[in-house]
C-alpha positions in Angstrom: 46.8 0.9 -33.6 44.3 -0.3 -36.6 46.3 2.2 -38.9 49.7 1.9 -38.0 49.6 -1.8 -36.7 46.7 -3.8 -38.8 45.8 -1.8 -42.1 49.3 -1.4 -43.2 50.1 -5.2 -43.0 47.5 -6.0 -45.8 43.8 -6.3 -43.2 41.6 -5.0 -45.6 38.5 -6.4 -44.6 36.4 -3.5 -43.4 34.0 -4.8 -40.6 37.7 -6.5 -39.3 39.4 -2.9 -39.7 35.5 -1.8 -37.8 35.5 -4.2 -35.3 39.2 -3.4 -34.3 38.5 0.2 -34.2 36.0 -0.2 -31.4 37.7 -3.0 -29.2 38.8 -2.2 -26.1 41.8 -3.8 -25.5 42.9 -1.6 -22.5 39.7 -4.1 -20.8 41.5 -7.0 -21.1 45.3 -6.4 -19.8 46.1 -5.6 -16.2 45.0 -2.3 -14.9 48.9 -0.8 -14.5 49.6 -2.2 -18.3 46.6 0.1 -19.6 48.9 2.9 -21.1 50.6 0.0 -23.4 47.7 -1.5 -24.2 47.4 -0.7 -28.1 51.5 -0.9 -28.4 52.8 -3.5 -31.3 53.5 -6.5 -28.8 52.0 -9.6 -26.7 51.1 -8.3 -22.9 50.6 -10.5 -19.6 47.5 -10.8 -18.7 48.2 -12.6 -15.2 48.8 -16.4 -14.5 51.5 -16.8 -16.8 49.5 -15.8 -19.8 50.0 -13.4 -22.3 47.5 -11.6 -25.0 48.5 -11.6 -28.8 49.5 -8.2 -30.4 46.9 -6.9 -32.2 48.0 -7.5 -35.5 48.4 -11.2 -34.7 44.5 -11.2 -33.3 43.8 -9.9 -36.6 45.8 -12.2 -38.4 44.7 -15.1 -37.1 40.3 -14.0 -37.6 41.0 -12.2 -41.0 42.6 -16.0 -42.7 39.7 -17.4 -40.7 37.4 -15.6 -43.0 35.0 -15.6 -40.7 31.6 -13.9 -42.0 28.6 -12.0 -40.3 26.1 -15.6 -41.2 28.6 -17.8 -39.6 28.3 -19.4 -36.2 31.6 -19.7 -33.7 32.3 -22.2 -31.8 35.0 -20.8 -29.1 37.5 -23.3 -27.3 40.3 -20.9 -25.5 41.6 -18.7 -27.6 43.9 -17.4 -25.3 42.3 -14.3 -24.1 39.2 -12.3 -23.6 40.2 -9.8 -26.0 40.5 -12.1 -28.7 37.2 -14.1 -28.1 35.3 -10.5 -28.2 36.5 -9.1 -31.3 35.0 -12.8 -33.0 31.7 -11.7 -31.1 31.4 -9.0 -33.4 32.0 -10.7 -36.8 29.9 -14.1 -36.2 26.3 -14.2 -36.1 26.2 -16.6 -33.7 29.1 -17.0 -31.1 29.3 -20.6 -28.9 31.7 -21.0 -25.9 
């Protein structure tokens, strides 16, 4: 996913590329959607909600240039998923 989906559509930043390698998506999607979890597309998640693709997760954090002193303020970003790959790059993380 990181190589085929992210990297090759300019995310160079390498604790992004990091974080991204070590995210479980498959956690955050319906049990039966588990197989598709890393595939180039948005998912249902339940209650008419959907998760991003990947690449648009890591869109959306690598032009926030978020960096490891900043603090987060989280106010629905639309999915669990989302909100725990900015855990990783923030210092301090507020929802």
């Amino acid at each position: 996913m990181v190589e085929y989906q992210i990297k090759r559509r300019s995310i160079t930043d390498p604790l992004l590329l990091e974080v991204f390698l070590n995210g479980p998506r498959h956690l955050f999607v319906n049990q039966k959607n588990c197989a598709y979890a890393y595939e180039d597309h948005p998912m249902g998640i339940g209650y008419n909600q959907t998760i991003y693709q990947p690449y648009v997760v890591a869109y959306m954090i690598d032009k926030s240039l978020i960096s490891p002193t900043d603090k987060v303020l989280e106010i629905g970003t639309g999915s669990g998923y989302h909100t725990a790959i900015l855990t990783e790059l923030a210092k301090q993380f507020i929802h």
